[in-house]
N, C-alpha and C positions, 0 to 999 in steps of 0.2 A: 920942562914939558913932561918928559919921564919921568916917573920917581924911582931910587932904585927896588923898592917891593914888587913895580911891576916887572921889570927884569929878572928880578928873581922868582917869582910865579912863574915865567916865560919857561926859565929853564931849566925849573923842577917838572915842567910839562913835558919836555923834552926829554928828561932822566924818566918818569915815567911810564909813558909810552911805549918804548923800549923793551920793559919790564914787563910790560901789561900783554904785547906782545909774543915774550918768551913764553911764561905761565901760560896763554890760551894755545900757544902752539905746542906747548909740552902734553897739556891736558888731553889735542884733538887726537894727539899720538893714543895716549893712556886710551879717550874713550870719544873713538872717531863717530859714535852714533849721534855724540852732539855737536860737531863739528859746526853746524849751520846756527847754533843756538852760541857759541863760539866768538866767531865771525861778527853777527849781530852786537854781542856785547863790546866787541872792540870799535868797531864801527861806530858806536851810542858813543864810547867814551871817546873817540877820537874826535867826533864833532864835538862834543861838548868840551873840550880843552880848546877845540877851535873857535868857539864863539866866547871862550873867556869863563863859560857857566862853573868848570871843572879846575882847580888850579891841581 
């Protein structure tokens, strides 16, 4: 039913994430003017690893 590639897409999305997380929080620190431009961008990427579009 699985195959294992989608399992692994699954939880490179998961190692990801994480990461994508750090970097934009590291950044809002660096340059909190664009905090909400920030936010946005993780938001984009985090639906889009959720409907699959993003591996």
């Amino acid at each position: 039913m699985f195959s294992g590639f989608d399992s692994m897409s699954i939880n490179l999305s998961f190692k990801l994430l994480p990461i994508l997380a750090l970097i934009l929080g590291i950044a809002s620190i660096v340059a909190p003017r664009f905090l909400n431009i920030f936010v946005a961008i993780f938001l984009i990427a985090y639906a889009l690893v959720g409907f699959g579009l993003l591996r």
